[in-house]
N, CA, C and O of each residue as an XYZ file, in Angstrom:
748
protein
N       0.823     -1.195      0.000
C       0.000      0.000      0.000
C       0.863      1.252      0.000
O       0.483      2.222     -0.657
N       2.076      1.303      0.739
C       2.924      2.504      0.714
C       3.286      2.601     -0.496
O       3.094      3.751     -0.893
N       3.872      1.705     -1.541
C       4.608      1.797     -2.669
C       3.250      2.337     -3.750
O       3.451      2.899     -4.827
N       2.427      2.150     -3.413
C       1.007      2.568     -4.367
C       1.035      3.980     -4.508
O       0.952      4.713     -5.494
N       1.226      4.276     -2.788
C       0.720      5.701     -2.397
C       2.020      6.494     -2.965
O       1.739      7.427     -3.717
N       3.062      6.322     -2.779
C       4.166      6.551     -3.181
C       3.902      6.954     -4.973
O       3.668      7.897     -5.728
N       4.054      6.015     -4.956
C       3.841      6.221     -7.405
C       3.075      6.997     -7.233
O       3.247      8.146     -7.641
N       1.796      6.559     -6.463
C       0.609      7.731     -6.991
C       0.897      9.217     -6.971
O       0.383      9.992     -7.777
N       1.984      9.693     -5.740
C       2.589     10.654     -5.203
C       3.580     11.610     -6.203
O       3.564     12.766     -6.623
N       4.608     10.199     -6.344
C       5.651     10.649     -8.109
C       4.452     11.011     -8.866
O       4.555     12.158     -9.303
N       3.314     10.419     -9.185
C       3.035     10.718    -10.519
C       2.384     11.742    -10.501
O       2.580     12.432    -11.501
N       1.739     12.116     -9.847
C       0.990     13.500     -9.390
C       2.423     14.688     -9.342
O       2.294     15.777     -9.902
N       3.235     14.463     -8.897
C       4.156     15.592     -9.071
C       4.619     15.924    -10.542
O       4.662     17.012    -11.115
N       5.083     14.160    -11.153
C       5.267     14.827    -12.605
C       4.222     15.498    -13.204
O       4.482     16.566    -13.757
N       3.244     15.138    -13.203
C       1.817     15.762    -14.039
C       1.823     16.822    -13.579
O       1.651     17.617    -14.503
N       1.926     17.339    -12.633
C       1.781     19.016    -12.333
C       3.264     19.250    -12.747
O       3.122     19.522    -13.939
N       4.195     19.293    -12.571
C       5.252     19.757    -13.085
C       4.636     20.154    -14.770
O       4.270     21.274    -15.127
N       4.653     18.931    -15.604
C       4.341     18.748    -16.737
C       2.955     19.884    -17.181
O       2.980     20.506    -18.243
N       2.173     19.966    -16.500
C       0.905     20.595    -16.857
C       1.114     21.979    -16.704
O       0.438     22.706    -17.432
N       2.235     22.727    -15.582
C       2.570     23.563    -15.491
C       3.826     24.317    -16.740
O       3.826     25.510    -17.045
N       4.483     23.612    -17.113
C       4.932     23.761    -18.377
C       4.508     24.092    -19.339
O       4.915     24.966    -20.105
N       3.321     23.185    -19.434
C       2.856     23.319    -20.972
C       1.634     24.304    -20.796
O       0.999     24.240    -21.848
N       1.018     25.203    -19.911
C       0.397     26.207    -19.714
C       1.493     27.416    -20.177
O       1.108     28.581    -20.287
N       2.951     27.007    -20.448
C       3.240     28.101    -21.329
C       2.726     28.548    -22.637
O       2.141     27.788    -23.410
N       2.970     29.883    -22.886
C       2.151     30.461    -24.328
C       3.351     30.661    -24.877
O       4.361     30.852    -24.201
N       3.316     30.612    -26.899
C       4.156     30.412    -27.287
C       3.491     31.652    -28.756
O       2.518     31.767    -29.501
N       4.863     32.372    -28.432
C       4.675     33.569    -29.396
C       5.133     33.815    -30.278
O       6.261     33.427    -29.972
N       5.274     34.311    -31.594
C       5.379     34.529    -32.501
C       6.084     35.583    -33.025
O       5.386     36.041    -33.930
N       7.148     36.234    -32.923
C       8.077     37.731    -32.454
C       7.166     38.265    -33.520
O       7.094     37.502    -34.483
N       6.335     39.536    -33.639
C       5.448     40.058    -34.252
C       4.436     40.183    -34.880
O       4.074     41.139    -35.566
N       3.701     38.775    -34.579
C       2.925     37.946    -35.527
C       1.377     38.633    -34.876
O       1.274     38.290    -33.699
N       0.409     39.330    -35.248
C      -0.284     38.519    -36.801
C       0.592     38.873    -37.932
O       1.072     38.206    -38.848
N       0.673     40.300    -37.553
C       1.147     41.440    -39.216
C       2.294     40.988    -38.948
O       2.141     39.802    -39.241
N       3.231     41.082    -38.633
C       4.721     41.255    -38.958
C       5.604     39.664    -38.133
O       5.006     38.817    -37.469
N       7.323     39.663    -38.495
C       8.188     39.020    -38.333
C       9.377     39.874    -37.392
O       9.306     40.963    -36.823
N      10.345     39.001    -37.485
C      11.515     39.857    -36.619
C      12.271     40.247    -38.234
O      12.928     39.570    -39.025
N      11.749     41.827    -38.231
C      11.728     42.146    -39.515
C      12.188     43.699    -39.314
O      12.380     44.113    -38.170
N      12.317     44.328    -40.148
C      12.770     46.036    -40.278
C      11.481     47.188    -40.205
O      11.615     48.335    -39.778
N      10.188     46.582    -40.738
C       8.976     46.949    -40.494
C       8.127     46.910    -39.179
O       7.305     47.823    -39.121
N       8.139     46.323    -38.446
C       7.327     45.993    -37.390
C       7.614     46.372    -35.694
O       8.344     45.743    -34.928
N       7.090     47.159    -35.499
C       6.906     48.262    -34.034
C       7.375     47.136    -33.067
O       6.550     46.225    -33.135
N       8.302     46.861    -32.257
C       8.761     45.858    -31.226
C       7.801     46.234    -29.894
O       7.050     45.489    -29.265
N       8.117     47.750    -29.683
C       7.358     48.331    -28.526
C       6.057     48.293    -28.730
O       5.326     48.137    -27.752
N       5.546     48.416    -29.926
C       3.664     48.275    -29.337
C       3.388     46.564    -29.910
O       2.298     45.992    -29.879
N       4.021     46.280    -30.155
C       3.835     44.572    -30.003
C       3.580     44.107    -29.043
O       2.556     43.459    -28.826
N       5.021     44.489    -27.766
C       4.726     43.749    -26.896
C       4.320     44.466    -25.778
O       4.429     43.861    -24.712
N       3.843     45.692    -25.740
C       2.332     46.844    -25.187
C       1.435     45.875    -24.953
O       0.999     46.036    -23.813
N       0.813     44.689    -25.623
C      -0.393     43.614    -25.683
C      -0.699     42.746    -25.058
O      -1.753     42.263    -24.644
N       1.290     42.364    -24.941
C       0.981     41.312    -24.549
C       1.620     41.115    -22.901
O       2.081     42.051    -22.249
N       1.528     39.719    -22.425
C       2.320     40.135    -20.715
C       2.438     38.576    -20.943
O       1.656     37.697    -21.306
N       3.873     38.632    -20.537
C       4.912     37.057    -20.845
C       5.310     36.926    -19.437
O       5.735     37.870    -18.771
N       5.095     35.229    -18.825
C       5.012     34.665    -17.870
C       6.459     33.710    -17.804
O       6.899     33.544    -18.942
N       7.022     33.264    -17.085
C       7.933     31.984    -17.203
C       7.042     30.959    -17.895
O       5.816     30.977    -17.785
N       7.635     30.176    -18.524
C       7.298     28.870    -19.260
C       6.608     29.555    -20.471
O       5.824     28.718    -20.918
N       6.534     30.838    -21.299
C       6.448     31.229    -22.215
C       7.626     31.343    -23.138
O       8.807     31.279    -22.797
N       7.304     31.464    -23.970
C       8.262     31.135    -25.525
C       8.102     31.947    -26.397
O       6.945     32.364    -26.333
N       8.852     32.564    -27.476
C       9.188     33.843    -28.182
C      10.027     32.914    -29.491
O      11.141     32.391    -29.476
N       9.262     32.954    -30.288
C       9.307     31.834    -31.571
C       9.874     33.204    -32.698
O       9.089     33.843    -33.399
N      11.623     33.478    -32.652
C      11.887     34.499    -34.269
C      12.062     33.365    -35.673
O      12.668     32.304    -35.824
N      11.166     34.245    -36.583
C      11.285     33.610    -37.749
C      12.125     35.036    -38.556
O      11.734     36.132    -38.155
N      13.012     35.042    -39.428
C      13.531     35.651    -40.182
C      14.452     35.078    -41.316
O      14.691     33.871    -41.342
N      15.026     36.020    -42.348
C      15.950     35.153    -43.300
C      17.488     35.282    -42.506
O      18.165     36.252    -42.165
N      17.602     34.367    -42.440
C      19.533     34.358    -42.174
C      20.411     35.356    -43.067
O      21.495     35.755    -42.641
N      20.034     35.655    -44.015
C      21.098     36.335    -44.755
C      21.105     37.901    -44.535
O      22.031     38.589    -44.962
N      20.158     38.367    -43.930
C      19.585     39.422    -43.165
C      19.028     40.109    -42.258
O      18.554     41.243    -42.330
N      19.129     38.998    -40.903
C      18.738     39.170    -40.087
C      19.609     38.099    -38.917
O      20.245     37.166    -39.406
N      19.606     38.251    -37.598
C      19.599     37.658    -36.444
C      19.240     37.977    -35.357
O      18.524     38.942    -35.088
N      19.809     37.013    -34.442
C      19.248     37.640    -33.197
C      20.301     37.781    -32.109
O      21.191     36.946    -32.275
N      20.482     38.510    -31.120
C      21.532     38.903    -30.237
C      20.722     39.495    -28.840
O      20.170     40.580    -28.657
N      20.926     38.072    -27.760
C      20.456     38.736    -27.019
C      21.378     39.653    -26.193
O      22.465     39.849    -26.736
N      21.200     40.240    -25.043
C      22.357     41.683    -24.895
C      21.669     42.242    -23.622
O      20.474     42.089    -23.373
N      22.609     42.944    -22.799
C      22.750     43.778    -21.772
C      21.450     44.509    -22.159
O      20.788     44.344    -23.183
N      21.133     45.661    -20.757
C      20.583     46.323    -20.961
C      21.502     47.470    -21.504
O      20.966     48.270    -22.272
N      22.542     47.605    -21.260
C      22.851     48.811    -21.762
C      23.542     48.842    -23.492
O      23.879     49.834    -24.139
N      23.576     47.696    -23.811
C      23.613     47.348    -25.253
C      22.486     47.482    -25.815
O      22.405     47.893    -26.973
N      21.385     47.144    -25.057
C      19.760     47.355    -25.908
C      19.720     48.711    -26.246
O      19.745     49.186    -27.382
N      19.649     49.374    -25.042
C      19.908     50.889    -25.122
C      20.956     51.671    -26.116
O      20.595     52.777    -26.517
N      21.440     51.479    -26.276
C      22.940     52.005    -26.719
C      23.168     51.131    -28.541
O      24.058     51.472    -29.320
N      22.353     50.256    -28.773
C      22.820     49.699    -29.720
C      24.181     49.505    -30.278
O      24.594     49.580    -31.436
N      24.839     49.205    -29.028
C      25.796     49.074    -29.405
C      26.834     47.067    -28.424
O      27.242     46.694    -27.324
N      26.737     46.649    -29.560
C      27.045     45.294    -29.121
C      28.931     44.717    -29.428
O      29.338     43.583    -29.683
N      29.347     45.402    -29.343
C      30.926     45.504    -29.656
C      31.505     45.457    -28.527
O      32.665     45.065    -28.396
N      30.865     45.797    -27.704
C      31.571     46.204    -26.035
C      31.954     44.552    -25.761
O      31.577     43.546    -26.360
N      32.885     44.728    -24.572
C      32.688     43.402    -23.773
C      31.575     42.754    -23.246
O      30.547     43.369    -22.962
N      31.666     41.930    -23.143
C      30.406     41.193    -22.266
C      28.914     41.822    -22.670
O      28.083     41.785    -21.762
N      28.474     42.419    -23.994
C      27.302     43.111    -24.254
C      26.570     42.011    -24.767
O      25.356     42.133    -24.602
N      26.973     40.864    -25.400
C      25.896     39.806    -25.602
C      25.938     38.252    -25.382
O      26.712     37.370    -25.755
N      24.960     38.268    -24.737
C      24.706     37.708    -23.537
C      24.781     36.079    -24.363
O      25.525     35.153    -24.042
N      23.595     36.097    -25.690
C      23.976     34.502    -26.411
C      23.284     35.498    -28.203
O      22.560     36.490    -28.283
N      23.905     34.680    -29.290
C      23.944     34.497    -30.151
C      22.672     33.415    -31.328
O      22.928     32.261    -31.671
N      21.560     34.074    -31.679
C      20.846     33.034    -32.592
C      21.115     33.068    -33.794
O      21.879     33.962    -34.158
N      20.633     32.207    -34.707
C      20.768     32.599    -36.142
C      20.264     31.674    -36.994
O      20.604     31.656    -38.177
N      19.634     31.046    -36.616
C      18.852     29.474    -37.276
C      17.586     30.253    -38.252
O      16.940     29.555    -39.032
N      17.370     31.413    -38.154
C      16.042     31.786    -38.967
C      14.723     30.977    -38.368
O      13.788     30.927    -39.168
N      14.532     30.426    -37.266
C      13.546     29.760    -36.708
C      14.016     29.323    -35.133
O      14.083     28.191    -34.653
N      14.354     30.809    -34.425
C      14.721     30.475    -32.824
C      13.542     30.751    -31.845
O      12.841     31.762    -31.805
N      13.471     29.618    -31.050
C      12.741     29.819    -29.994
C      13.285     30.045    -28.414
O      14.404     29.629    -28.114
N      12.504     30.670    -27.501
C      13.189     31.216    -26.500
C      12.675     30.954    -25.452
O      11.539     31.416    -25.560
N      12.783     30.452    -24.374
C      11.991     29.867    -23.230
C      12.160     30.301    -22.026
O      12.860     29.811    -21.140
N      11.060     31.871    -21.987
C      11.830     31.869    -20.289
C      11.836     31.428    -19.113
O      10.758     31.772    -18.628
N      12.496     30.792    -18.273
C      12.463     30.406    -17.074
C      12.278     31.028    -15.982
O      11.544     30.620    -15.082
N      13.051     32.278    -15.956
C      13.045     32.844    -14.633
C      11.646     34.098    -14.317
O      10.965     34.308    -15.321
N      11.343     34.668    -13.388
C      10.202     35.852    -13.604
C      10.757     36.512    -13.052
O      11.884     36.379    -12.575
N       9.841     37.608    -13.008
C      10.083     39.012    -12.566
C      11.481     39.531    -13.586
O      12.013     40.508    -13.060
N      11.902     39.277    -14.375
C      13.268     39.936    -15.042
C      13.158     40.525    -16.361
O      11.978     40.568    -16.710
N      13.867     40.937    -17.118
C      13.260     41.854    -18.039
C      14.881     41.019    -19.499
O      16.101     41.129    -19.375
N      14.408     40.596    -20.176
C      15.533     40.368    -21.471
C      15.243     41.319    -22.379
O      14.214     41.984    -22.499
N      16.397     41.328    -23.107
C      16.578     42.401    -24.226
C      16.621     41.405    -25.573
O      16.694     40.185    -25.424
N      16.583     41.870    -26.569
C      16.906     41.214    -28.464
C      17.335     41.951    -29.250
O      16.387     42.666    -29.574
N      18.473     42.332    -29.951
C      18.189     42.882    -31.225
C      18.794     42.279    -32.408
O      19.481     41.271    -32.242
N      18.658     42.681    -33.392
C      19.255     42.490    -34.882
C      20.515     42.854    -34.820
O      20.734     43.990    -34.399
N      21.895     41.826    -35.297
C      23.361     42.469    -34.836
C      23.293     42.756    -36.222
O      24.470     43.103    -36.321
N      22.851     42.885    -37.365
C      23.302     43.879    -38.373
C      23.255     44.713    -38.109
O      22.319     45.159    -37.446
N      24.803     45.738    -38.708
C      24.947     46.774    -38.934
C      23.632     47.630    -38.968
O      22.825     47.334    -39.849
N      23.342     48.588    -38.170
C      22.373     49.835    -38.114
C      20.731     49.078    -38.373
O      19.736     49.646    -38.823
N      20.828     47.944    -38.021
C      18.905     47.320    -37.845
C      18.333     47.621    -35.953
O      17.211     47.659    -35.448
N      19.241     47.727    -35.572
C      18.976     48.041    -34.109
C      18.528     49.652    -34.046
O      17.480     50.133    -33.614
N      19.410     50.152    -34.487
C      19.636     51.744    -34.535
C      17.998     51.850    -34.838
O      17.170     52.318    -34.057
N      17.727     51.290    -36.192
C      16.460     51.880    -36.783
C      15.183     51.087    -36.078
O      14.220     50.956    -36.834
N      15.019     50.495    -34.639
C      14.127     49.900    -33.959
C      14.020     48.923    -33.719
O      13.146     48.597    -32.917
N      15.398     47.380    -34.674
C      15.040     46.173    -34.644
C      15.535     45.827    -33.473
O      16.701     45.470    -33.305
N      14.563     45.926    -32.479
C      15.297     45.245    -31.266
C      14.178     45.400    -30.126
O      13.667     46.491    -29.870
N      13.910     44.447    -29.598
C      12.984     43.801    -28.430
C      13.332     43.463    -27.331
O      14.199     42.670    -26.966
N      12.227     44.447    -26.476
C      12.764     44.167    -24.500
C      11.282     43.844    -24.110
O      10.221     44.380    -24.430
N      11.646     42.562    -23.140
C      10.440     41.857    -22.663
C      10.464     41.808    -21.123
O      11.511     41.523    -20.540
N       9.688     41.994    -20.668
C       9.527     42.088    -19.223
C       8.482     40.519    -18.850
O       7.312     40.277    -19.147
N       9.554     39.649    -18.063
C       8.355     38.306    -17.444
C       8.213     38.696    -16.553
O       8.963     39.297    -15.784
N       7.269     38.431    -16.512
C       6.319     38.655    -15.132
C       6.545     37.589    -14.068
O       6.786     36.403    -14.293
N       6.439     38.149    -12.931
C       6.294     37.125    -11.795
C       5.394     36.189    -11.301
O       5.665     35.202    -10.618
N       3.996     36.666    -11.798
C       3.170     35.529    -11.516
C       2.385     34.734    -12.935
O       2.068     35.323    -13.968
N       2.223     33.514    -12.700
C       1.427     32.892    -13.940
C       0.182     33.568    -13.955
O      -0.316     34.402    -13.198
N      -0.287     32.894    -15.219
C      -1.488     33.201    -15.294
C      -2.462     32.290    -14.585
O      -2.151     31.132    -14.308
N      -3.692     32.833    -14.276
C      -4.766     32.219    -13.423
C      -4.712     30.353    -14.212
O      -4.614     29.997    -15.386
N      -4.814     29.645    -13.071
C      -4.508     28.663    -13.561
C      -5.996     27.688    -14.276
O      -7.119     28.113    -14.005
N      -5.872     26.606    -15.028
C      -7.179     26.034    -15.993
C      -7.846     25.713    -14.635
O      -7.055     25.497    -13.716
N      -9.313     25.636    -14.320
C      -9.763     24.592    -13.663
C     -10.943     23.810    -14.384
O     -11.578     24.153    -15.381
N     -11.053     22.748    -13.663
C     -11.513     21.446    -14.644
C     -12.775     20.724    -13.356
O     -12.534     20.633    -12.152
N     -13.879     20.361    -13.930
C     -14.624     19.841    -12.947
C     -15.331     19.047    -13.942
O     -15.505     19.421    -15.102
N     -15.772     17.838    -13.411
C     -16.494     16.345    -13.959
C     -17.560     16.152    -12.995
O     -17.989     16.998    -12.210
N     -17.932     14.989    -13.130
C     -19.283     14.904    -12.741
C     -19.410     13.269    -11.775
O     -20.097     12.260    -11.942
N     -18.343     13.682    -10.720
C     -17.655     12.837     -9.754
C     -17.268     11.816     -9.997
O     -16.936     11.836    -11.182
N     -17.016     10.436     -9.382
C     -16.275      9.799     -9.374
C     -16.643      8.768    -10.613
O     -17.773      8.282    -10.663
N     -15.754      8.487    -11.504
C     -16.047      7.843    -12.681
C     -17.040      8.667    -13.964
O     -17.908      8.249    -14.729
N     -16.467      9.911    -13.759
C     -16.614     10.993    -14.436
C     -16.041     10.882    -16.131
O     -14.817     10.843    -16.261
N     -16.990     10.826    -17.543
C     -16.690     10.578    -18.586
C     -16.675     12.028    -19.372
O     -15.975     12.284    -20.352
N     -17.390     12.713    -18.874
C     -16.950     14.613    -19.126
C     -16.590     15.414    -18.179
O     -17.163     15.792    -17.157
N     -15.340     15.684    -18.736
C     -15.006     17.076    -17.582
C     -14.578     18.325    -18.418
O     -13.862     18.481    -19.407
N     -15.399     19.250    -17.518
C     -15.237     20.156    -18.751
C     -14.446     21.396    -17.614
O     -14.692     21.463    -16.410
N     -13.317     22.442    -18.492
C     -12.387     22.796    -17.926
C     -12.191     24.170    -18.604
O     -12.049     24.259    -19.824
N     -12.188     25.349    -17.694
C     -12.295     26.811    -17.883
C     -11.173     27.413    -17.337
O     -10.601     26.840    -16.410
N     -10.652     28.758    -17.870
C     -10.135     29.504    -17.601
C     -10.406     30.512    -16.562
O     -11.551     30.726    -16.961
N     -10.336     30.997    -15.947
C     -11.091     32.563    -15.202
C     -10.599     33.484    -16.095
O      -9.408     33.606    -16.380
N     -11.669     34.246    -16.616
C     -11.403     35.350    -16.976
C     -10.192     36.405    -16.646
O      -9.805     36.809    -15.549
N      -9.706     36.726    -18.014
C      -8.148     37.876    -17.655
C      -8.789     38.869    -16.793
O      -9.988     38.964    -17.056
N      -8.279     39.868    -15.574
C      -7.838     41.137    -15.137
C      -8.041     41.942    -15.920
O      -8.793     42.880    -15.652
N      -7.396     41.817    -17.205
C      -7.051     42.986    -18.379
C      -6.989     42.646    -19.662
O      -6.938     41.488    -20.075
N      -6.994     43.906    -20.506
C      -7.117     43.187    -21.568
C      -5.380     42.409    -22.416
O      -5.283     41.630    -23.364
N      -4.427     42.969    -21.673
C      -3.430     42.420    -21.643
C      -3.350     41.163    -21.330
O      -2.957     40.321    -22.137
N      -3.674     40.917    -20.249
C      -3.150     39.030    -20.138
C      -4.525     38.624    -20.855
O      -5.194     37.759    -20.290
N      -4.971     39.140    -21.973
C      -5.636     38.194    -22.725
C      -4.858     37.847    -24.134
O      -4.953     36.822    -24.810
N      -4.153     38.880    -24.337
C      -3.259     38.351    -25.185
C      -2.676     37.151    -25.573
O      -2.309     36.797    -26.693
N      -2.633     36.541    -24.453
C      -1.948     34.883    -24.421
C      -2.855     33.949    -25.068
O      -2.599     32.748    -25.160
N      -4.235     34.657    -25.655
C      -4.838     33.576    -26.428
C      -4.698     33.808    -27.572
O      -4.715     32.904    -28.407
N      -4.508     35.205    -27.914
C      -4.304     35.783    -29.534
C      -2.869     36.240    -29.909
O      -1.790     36.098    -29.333
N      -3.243     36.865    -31.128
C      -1.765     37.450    -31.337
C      -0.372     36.966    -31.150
O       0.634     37.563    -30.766
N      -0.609     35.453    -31.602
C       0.754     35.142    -31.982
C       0.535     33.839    -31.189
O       0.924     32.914    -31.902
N       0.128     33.437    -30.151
C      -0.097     32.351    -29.411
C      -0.345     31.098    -29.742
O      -1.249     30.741    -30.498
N       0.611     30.240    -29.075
C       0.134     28.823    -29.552
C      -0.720     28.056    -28.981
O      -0.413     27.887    -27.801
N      -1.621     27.535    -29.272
C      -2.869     27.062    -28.116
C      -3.045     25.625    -28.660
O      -4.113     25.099    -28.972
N      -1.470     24.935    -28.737
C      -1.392     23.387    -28.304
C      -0.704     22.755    -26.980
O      -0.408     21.645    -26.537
N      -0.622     24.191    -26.593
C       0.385     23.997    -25.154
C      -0.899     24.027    -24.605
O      -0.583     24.273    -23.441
N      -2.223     23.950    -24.597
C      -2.940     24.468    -23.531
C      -4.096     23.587    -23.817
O      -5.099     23.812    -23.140
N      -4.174     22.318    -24.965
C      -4.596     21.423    -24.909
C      -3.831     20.119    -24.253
O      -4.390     19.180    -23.687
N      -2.144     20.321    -24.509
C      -1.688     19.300    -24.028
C      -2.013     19.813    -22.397
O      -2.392     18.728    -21.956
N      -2.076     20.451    -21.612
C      -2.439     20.855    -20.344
C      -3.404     20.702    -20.021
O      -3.710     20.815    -18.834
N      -4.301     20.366    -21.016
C      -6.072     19.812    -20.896
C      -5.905     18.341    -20.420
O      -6.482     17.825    -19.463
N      -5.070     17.801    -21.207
C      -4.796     16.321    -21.544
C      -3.895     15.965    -20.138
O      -4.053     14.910    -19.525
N      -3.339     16.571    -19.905
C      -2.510     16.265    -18.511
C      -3.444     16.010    -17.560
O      -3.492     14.933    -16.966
N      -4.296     17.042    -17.340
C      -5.153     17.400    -16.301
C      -6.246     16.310    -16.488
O      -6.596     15.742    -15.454
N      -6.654     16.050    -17.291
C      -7.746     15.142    -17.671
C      -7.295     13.659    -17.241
O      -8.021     12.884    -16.619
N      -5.903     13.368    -17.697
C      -5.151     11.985    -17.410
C      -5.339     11.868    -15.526
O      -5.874     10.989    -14.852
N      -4.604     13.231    -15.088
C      -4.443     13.496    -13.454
C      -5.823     12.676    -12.691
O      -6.025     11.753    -11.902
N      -6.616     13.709    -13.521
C      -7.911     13.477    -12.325
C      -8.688     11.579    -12.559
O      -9.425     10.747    -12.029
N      -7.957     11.799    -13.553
C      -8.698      9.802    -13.847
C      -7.540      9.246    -13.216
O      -7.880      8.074    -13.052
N      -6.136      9.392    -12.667
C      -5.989      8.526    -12.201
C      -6.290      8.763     -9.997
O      -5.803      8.180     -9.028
N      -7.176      9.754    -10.128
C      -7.616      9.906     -8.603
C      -8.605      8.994     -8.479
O      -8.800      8.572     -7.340
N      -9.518      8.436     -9.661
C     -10.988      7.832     -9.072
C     -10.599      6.407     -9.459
O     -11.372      5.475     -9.238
């Protein structure tokens, strides 16, 4: 009976670990209208939206004209990435994704071509410290064959962003699917 209670214990931790993960939102660096591109406003992009840990920042661009450099704050500022220690890591795959872990902290991005920073290409994101309100899910007790599972309504119209505008909303079925697995293995 201990070794039961035990697994049951592991497995309940991975599943919330796991379910908590994949309640990350996964964004699109400018997407509907634009790319990590020479056209597209960085600052009222991300005006919309409000990025949590376990969120993701998906740049699509061409390699032959673009990258990505993440960087100091005072390199964001300053556009200037030549200094010592001004960048922090290096992308360039034309399809980088970015995963933040930590909250409350603020990362910087820009374009290390020559004068694409200067002219705006470059992105500062502030994560936030707390998640978003978490899914809840209720069935129709024990040996329950529908459970049906809601959000609480955003605060603002900002943390609604995480459903639009660039968002991936397969992270938040596989978090359906977690949760759904969880509670069937309670009854």
């Amino acid at each position: 009976m201990a070794i039961t209670k035990a697994l049951f214990q592991l497995i309940m931790v991975t599943a919330s670990a796991l379910f908590s993960m994949a309640l990350g939102a996964s964004y699109t660096v400018g997407a509907p209208a634009g790319s990590w591109d020479l056209k597209t406003n960085y600052t009222q992009w991300t005006s919309t939206r409000r990025f949590f840990p376990g969120d993701s920042l998906r740049f699509q661009y061409p390699t032959a004209t673009h990258n990505i450099l993440e960087v100091t704050k005072t390199a964001y500022y300053t556009c200037n990435t030549s200094v010592s220690n001004a960048v922090i890591a290096t992308y360039q795959t034309g399809n980088d994704v970015i995963t933040f872990a930590a909250s409350g902290v603020t990362r910087y991005f820009v374009c290390g071509f020559p004068g694409h920073c200067a002219v705006g290409m470059k992105l500062r994101v502030n994560v936030g410290a707390q998640s978003p309100a978490p899914v809840q899910c209720r069935g129709r007790g024990r040996g329950a064959k529908r459970i049906r599972c809601t959000r609480p309504a955003p605060a603002s119209p900002a943390a609604s962003s995480a459903i639009g505008g660039g968002a991936d909303r397969s992270s938040l079925w596989l978090a359906a699917v977690v949760a759904a697995g969880s509670l069937l293995l309670c009854f």
